[in-house]
Structures are given as C-alpha cells and as structure tokens.
LUMKOLVO-480910 format. One record per residue (C-alpha): x negated, y, z negated; residue in three letters; residue number from 1. Coordinates in nm, 3 decimals, always signed. Example, Ala and Ser with C-alpha at 12.3 -4.5 7.8 and 13.67 -1.06 7.14 Angstrom:
2
u:v:w:code:pos
-1.230:-0.450:-0.780:ALA:1 .
-1.367:-0.106:-0.714:SER:2 .
This chain:
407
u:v:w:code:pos
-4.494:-7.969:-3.352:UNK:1 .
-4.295:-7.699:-3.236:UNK:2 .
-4.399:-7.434:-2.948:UNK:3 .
-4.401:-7.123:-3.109:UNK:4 .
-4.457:-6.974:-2.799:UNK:5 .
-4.114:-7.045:-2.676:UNK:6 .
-3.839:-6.751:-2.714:UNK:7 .
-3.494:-6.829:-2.821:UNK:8 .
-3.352:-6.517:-2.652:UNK:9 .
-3.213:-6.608:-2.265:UNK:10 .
-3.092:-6.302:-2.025:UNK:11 .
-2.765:-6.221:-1.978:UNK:12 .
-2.622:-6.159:-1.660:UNK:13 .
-2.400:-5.888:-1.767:UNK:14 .
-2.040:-5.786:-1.491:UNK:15 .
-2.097:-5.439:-1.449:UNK:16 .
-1.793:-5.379:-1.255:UNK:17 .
-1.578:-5.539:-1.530:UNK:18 .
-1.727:-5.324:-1.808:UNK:19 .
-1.639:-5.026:-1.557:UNK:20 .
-1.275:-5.160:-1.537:UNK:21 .
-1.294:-5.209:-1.913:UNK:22 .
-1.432:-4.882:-1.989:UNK:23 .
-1.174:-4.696:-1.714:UNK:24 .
-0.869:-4.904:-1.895:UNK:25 .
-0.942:-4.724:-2.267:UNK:26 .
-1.012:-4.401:-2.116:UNK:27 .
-0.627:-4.432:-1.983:UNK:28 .
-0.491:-4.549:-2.300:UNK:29 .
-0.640:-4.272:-2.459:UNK:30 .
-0.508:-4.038:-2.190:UNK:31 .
-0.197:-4.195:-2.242:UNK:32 .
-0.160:-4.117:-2.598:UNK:33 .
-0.283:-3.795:-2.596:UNK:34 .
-0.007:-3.693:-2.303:UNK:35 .
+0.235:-3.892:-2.547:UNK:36 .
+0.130:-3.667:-2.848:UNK:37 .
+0.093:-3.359:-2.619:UNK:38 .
+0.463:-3.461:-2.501:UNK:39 .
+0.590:-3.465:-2.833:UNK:40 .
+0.491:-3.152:-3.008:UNK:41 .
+0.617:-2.988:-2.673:UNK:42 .
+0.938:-3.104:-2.703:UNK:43 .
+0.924:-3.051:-3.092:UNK:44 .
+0.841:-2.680:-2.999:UNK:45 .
+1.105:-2.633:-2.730:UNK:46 .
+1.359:-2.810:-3.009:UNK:47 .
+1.276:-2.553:-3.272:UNK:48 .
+1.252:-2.236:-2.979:UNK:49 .
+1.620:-2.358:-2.903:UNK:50 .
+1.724:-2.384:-3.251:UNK:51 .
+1.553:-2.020:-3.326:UNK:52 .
+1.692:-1.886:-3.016:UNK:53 .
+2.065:-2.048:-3.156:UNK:54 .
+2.072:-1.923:-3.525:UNK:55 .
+2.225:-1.613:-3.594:UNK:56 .
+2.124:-1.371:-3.937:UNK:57 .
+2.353:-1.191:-4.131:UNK:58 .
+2.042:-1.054:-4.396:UNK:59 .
+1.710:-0.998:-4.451:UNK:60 .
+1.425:-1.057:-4.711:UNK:61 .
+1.221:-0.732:-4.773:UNK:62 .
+0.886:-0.833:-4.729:UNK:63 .
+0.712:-0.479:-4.728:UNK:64 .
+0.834:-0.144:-4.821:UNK:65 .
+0.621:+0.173:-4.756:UNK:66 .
+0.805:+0.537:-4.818:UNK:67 .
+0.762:+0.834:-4.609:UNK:68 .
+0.876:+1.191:-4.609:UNK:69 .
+0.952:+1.293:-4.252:UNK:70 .
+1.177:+1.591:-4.172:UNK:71 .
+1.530:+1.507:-4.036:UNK:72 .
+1.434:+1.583:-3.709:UNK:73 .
+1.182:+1.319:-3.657:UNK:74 .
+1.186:+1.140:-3.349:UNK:75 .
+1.014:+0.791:-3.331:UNK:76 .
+0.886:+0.597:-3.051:UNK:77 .
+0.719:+0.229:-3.033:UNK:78 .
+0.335:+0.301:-2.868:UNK:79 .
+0.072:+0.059:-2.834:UNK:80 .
+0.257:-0.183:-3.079:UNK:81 .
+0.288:+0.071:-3.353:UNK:82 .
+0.489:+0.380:-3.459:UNK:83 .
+0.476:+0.745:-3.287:UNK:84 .
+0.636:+1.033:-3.434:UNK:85 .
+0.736:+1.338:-3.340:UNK:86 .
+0.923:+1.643:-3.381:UNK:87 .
+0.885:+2.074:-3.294:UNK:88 .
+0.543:+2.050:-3.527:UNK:89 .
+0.332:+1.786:-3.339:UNK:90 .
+0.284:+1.376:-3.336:UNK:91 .
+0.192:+1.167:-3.560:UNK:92 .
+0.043:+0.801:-3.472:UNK:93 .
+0.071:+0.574:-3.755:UNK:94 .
+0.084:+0.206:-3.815:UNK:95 .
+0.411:+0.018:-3.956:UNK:96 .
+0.280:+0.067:-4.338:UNK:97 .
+0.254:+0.441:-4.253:UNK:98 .
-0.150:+0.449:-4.244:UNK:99 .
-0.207:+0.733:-4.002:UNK:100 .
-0.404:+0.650:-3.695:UNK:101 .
-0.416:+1.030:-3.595:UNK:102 .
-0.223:+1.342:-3.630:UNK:103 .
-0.185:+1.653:-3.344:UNK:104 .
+0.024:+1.962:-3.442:UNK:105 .
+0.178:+2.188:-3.174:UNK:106 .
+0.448:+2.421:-3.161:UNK:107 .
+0.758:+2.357:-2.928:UNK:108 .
+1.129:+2.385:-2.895:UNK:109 .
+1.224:+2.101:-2.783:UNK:110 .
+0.931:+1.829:-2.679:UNK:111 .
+0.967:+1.552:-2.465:UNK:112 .
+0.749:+1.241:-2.450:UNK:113 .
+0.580:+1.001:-2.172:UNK:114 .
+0.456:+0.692:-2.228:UNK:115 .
+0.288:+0.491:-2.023:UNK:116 .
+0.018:+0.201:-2.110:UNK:117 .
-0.242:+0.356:-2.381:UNK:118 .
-0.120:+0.711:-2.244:UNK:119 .
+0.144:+0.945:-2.469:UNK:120 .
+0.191:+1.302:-2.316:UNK:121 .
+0.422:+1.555:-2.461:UNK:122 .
+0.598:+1.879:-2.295:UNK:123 .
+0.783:+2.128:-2.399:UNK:124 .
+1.132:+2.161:-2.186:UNK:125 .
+1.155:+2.483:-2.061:UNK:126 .
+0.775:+2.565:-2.199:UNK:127 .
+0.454:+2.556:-2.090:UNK:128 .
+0.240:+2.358:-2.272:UNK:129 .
+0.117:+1.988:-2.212:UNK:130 .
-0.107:+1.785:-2.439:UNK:131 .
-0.241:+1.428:-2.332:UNK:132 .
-0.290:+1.117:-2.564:UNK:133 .
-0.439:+0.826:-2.611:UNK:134 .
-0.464:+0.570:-2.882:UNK:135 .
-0.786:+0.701:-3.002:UNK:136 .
-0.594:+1.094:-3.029:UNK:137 .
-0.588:+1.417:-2.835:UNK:138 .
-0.758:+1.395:-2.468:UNK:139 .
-0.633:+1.728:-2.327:UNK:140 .
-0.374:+2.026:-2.398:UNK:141 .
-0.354:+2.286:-2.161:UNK:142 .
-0.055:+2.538:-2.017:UNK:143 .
+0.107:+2.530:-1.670:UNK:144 .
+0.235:+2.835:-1.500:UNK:145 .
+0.568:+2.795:-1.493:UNK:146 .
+0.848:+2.661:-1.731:UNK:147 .
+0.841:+2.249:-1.771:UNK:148 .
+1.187:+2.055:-1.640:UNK:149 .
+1.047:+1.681:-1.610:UNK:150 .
+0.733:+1.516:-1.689:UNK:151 .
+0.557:+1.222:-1.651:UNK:152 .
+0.263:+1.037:-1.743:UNK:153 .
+0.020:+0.772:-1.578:UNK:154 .
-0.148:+0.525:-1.720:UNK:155 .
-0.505:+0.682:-1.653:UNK:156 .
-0.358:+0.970:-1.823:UNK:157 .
-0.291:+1.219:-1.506:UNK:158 .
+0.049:+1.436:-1.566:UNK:159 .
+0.296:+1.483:-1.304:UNK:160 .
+0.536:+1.819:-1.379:UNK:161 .
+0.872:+1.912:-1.217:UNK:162 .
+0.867:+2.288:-1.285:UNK:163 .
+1.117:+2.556:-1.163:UNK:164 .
+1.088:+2.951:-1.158:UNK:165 .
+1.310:+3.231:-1.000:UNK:166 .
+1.541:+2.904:-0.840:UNK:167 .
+1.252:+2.739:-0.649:UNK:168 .
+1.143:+2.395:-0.770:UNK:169 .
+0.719:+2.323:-0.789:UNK:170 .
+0.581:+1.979:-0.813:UNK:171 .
+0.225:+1.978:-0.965:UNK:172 .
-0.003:+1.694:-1.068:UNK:173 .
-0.228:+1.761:-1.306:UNK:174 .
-0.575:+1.562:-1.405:UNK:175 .
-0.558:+1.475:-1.850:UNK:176 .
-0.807:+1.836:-1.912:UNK:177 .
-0.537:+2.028:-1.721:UNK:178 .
-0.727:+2.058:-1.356:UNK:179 .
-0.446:+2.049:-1.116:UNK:180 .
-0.502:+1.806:-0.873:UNK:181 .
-0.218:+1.901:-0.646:UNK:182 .
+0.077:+2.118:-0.592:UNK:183 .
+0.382:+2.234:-0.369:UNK:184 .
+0.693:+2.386:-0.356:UNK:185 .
+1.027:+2.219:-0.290:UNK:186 .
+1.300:+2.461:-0.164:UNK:187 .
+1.674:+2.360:-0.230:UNK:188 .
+1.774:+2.447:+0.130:UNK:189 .
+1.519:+2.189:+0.269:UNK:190 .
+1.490:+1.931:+0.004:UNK:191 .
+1.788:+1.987:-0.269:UNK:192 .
+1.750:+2.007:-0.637:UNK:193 .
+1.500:+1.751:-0.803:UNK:194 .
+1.662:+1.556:-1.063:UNK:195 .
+1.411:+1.347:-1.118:UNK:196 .
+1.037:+1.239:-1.157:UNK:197 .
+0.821:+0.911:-1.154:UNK:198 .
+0.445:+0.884:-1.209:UNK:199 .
+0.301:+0.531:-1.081:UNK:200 .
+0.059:+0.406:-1.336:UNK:201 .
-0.240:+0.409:-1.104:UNK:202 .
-0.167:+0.797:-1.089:UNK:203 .
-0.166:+0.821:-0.704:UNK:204 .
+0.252:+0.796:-0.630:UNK:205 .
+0.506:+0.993:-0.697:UNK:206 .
+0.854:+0.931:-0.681:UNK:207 .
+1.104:+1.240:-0.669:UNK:208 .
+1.514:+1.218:-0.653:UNK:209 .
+1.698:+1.538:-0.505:UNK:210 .
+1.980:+1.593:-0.476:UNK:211 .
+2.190:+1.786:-0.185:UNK:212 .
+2.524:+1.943:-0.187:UNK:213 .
+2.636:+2.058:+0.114:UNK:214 .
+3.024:+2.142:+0.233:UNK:215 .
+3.150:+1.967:-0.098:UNK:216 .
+2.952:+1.616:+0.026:UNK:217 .
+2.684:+1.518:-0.187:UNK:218 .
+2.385:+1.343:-0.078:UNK:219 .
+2.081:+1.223:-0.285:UNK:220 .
+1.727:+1.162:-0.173:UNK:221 .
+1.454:+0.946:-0.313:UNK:222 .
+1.096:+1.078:-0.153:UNK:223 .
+0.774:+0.888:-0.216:UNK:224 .
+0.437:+1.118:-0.205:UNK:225 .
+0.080:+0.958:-0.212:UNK:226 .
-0.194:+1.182:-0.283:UNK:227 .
-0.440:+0.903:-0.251:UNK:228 .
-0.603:+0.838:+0.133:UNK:229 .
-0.278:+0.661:+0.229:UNK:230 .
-0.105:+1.016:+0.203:UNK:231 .
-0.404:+1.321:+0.336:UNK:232 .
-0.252:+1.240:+0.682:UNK:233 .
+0.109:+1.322:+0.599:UNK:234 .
+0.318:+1.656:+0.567:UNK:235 .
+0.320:+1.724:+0.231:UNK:236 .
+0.209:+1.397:+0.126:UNK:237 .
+0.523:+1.231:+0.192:UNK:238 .
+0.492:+0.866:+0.304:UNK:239 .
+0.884:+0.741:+0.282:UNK:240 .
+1.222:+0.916:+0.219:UNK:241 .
+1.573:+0.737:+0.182:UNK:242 .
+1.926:+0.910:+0.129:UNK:243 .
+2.228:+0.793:-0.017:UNK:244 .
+2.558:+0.974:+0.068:UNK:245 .
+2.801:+1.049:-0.187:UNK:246 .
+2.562:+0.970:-0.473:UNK:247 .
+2.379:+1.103:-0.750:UNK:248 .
+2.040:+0.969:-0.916:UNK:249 .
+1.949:+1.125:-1.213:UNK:250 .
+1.660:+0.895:-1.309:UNK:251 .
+1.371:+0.705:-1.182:UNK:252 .
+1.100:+0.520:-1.323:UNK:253 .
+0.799:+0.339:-1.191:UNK:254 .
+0.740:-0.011:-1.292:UNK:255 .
+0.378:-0.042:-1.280:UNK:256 .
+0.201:+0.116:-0.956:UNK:257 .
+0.407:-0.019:-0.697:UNK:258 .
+0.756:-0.069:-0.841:UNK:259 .
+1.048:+0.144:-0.864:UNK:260 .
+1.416:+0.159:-0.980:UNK:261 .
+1.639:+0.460:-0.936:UNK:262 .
+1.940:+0.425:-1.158:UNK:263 .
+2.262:+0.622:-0.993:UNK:264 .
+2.637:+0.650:-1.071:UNK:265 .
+2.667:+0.355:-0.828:UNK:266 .
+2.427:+0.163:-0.959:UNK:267 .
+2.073:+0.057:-0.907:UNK:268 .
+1.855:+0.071:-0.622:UNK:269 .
+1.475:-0.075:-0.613:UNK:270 .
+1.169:-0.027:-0.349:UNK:271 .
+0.860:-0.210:-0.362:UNK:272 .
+0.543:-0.100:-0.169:UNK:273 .
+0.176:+0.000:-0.290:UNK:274 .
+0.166:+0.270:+0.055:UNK:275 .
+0.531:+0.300:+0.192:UNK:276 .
+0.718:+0.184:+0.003:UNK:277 .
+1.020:+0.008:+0.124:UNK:278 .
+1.375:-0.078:-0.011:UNK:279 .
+1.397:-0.349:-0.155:UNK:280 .
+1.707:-0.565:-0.364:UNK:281 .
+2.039:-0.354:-0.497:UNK:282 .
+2.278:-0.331:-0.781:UNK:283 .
+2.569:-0.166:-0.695:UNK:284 .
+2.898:-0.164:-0.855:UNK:285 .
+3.230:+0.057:-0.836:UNK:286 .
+3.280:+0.069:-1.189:UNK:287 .
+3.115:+0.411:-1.445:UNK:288 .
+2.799:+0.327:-1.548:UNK:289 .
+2.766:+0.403:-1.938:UNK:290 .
+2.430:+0.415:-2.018:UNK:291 .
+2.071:+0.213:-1.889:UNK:292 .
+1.781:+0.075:-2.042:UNK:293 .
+1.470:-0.137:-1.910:UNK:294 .
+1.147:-0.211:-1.978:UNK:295 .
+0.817:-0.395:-1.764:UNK:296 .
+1.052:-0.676:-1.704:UNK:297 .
+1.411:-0.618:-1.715:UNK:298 .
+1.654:-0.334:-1.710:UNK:299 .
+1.997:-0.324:-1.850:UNK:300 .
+2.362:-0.153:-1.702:UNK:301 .
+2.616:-0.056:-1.994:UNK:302 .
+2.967:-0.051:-1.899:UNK:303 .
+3.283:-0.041:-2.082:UNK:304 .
+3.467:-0.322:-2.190:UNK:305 .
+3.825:-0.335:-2.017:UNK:306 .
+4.038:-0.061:-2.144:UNK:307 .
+3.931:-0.070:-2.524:UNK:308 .
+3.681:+0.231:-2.545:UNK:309 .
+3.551:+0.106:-2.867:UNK:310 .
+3.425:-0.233:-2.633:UNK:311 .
+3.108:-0.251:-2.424:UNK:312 .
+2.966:-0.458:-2.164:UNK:313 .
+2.549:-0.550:-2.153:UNK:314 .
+2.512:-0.693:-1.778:UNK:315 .
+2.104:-0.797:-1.799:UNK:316 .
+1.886:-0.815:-1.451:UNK:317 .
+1.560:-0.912:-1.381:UNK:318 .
+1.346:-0.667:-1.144:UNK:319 .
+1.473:-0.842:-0.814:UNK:320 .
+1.875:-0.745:-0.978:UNK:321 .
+1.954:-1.117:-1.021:UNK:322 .
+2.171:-1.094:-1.328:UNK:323 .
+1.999:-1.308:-1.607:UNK:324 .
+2.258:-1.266:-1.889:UNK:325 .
+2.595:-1.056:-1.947:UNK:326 .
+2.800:-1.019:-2.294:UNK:327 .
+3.056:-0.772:-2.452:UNK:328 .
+3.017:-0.622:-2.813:UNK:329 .
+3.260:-0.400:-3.016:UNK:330 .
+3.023:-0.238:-3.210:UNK:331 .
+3.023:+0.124:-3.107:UNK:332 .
+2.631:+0.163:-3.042:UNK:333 .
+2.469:+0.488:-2.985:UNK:334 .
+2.119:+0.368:-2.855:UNK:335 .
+1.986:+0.087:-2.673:UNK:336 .
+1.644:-0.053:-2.588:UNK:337 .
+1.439:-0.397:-2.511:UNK:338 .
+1.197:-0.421:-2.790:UNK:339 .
+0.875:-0.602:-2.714:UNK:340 .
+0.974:-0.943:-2.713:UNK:341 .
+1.246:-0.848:-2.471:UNK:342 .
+1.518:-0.870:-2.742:UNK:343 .
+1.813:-0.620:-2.661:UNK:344 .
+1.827:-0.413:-2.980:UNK:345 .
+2.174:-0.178:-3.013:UNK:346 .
+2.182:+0.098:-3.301:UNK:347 .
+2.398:+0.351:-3.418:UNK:348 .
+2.318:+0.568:-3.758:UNK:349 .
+2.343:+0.306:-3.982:UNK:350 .
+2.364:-0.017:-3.821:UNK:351 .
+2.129:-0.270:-3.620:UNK:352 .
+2.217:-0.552:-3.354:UNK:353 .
+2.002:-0.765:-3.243:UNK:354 .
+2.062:-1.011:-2.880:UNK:355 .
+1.877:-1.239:-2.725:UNK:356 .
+1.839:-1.265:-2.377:UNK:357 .
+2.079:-1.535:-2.391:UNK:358 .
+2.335:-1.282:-2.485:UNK:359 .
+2.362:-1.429:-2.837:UNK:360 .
+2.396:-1.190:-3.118:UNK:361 .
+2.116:-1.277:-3.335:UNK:362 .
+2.125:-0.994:-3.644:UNK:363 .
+2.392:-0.797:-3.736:UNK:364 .
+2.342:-0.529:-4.033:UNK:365 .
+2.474:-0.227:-4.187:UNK:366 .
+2.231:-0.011:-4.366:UNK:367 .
+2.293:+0.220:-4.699:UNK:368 .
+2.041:+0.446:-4.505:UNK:369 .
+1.986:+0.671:-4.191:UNK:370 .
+1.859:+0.404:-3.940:UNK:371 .
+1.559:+0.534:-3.744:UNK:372 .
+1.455:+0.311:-3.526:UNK:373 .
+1.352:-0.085:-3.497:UNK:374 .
+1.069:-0.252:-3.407:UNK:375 .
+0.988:-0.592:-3.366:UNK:376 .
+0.646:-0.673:-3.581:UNK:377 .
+0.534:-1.048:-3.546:UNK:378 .
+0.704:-1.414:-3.448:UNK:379 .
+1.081:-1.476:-3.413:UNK:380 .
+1.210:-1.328:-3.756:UNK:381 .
+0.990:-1.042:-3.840:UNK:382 .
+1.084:-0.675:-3.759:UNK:383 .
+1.027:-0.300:-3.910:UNK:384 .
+1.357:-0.109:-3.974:UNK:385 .
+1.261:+0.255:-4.007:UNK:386 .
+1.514:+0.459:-4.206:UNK:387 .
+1.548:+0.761:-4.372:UNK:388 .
+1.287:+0.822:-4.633:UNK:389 .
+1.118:+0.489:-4.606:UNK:390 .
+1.032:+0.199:-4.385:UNK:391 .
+1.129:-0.216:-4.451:UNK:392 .
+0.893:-0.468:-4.306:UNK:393 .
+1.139:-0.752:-4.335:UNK:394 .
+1.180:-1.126:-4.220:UNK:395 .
+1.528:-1.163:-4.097:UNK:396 .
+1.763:-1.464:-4.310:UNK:397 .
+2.089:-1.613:-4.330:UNK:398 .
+2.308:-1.443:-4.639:UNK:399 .
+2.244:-1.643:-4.943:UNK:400 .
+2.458:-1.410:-5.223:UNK:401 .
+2.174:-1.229:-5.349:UNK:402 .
+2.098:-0.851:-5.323:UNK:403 .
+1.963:-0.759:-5.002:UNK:404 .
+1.633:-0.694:-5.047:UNK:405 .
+1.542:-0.952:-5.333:UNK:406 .
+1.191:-1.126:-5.289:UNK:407 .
C-alpha cells in the first residue's frame, strides 16, 4: 500500500548568481540590438541628409496657391515664421495662405522696420512716429520729439532712436508705451556723426558707431552704453569705446544680448561681453565689400568675382569669423538673406537661388512674375515664393517636362 502521505515534489537548490549572469547576458543582447537598429536608421538618416543636401532642383510642384492684392510698394519681411507686410499705409501680419493674423494702419513716408524675437517696431525716417508690435498686434505708438534717423528694437519690446535736429545728434531709449527711459546728446565735435545703432535683446545695451573726420583722416568709433546697474556709475553710461583709423562702419547689429558685429569697408569686427564688452575675433580683408547679410548664427561678406562685374563671391563665417563655406555665382542678384534653415537665398526681380551651406546651388528658377520674397515653410523641399499678385506654397523637384506648376 502506498503512503499517500509522501510528496513527489523535492526542493530545488536554485544558482542565483547564474540566473543573474543569465539575466545580465539578454539584457546586453538586447542592448546590443537596439544600438545596432539605433545605428542603422542613423546612418540611413545621415545617407539621405547627404543625398538631400547633394541634389540640386531645377522646378517645382505647386502645392498651394493663395492670391493677394497688395500695392506695388509692398515690402515683406519673414516674422515669427510667417509673413509681415508693409508699406506708407501700415502692416499687415498674415500667415503664408494670406489669413490675416492682424492689421495696423499708419501714415508715413518712408517706414523702416525692427525685428527682433516676437518684437516688430516701425519708424518713420525723418518722422516722428513709432509704433511697437508683437505677435498678438499693436503694443504701443507714440511720437518722439525730434525727426527719426535709426531705430532699433529689443526683444522685450523697448525702442532705441538715433534722432538728429538743428546738426546735433540725440540718443533716446524709449520703454514699448513711449515712456523714455533715457536720453542724451552726442555732439559731432566730441563724439562724430552716429552712423549707426544696436539694441541688445535684453534691452539694457546699446551699441553706437560714429564716425570722425578730422584733417582729411577718418576715424570710426564703436561705444557701448549700459543703462542697467553695470552702467549708473559711468559718464554717460558708457562702459567701453574702441576706434578704428581710416575706417568707416555703417552698421551694427547685436546678436542676442551680449554679441556684436560691426560690418565696415574693411571688414568685420566682433566684441563679446554681457558688461564691457571686449573685442573679440576679426574679419578683415583689403578687397570692396559688396554687400552683407547674417542672421543668429552666421553672417555673410559679398565680394566681386575677379574682374567680371556680372560675377560674385559668397565667403560664409560662423560668429567666431572662421570661414565655414565660400562659392562664386554669375547670377546678378539684387538681395540676399539666410532664411530659417540657414539656407543662403539670392533674388533679383524675377529669379530665386537657393545654396546650401555647403555652397551647393540647390534651386535655380526664373519666374513669369514679380518675385517678392522667399520663405522657407517646412522640411528640406518646401518653401513660399511670394510674387506679384499671388503667393506659391511649393515643394521644390527635379524638371520632369511638364508645365511648371502641374499637380
């Protein structure tokens, strides 16, 4: 008879550091194959950014069209990632299909723009008036007392104005309602003729170029004012001050709060500094500059090409003026820019050309219409051309035969 008391079951001694080993092996073999996969679509995606980055476009596929009725004197700007226009009669912020964000009339003869961050403000050269923007609409207009030469515009919205009456040159900062916030006069016999004016986007710096001409020498001047705590202390709330004989600087423009390039017939000159700012890497060159453009990242010298006037050369530099990318084009552009994905986008009336930062042309295109402007919309192919009477969202292709245009 058996003993039904008896258990078959016995206890297992079980190796706990081998199931430890055991478990720590799969745990790298799935590591290991999810690097592997991770590996691959990396080098899948650097593959296809190469192969993007290489392919060049002689067309386009319309893939939106949206028509408009703006006045031949529009002016348009890229803000905030969509379109701003302007002209004598006010702004108008809009998206890409033309859906109007918001709309501010004004009167002037000849208004400038500022943009920096979410901040637009617009000035009338030689006028008085000043109205302040955001991407939401109208955050101040008011008049200053004398006539407008330069203007600037911080990224909390505060307004710096060169103005000028009876010969004498007044700085004035202003808060976005119109309270000034600080003031002074700069007298050619002590500090030259301003040329030029840069807001830092905190709203507390000022840069100001000058420029001095005395027994036939010229000499320019790039002063720094604080009017934060840094600068109550100092005469006139300058904190820094460098010259540069036998040049002239006719621009200057803050990168961010403590950045800034001044852009002179010799070339290009940086300081760095949140308080004093201090001099920092050069571009200098003994050939005539043509024209400049830059953006948060990069700015851009254009010089001829050799003798042949019709010929021009892009040189490309990062903030620090290391060169990144030179190349030479024969079509006769009239404007230049860096569009938001840093491409380097050339146009004259009619005609688009689109480099990488490579220096590869990428798109080349003659239009029936007025080109506008150009804006880049979405991924490696998709832009906005903005022409006369009408604006073409459009995904950029190679030339197949068909009419351009054809879905």
């Amino acid at each position: 008879m058996k003993d039904t008391g008896k258990s078959n079951l016995q206890m297992v001694r079980d190796n706990w550091e081998e199931i430890e080993r055991k478990v720590r092996e799969h745990h790298r073999k799935q590591l290991k194959i999810a690097a592997l996969i991770v590996g691959i679509c990396v080098a899948l995606g650097i593959t296809y950014y190469v192969y993007v980055q290489h392919k060049s476009y002689t067309d386009y596929k319309i893939v939106d069209t949206v028509e408009r009725s703006d006045s031949a004197a529009t002016h348009f700007v890229q803000y905030n990632g969509h379109l701003l226009k302007y002209s004598n009669d006010g702004a108008v912020y809009t998206t890409v299909n033309n859906d109007v964000i918001w709309n501010q009339s004004f009167e002037m003869q000849e208004p400038t723009v500022s943009i920096c961050q979410k901040y637009v403000a617009f000035a009338d050269s030689d006028g008085k008036e000043i109205y302040v923007m955001d991407d939401s609409g109208t955050q101040g207009k008011f008049k200053v007392t004398m006539p407008v030469i330069k203007m600037d515009v911080s990224a909390h919205g505060t307004v710096a104005v060169l103005m000028e009456d009876d010969g004498t040159s007044y700085l004035a900062l202003y808060s976005k309602s119109g309270e000034q916030l600080a003031e002074g006069a700069i007298h050619v016999e002590n500090g030259g003729t301003p040329l030029a004016i840069a807001l830092s986007a905190d709203g507390q710096k000022l840069a100001v170029s000058s420029m001095d001409i005395h027994d036939g020498s010229v000499k320019s001047t790039v002063s720094f004012y604080n009017f934060g705590a840094v600068g109550e202390n100092k005469v006139d709330h300058i904190v820094a001050s460098y010259s540069y004989a036998d040049t002239v600087i006719p621009e200057l423009t803050y990168i961010g709060s403590d950045h800034v390039l001044a852009f002179s017939d010799k070339g290009v000159y940086t300081f760095t500094g949140s308080t004093e700012p201090k001099e920092g890497p050069k571009k200098e060159t003994d050939e005539e500059i043509k024209g400049v453009f830059y953006d948060e990242s990069y700015f851009a010298l254009i010089f001829a090409a050799g003798k042949d006037e019709a010929k021009r050369r892009v040189e490309v530099y990062n903030m620090k003026c290391s060169q990144q990318v030179t190349f030479e084009t024969d079509f006769s552009f009239e404007e230049a820019q860096f569009l938001d994905n840093h491409e380097i986008c050339l146009t004259s009336e009619n005609a688009c050309a689109l480099y990488t930062l490579g220096g590869r042309e990428k798109f080349y295109y003659e239009f029936e219409n007025r080109l506008c402007a150009v804006t880049h919309v979405s991924g490696c192919r998709r832009y906005a051309f903005v022409m006369e009477g009408k604006t073409e969202q459009a995904r950029l292709k190679l030339f197949d035969g068909k009419k351009t245009g054809d879905k």
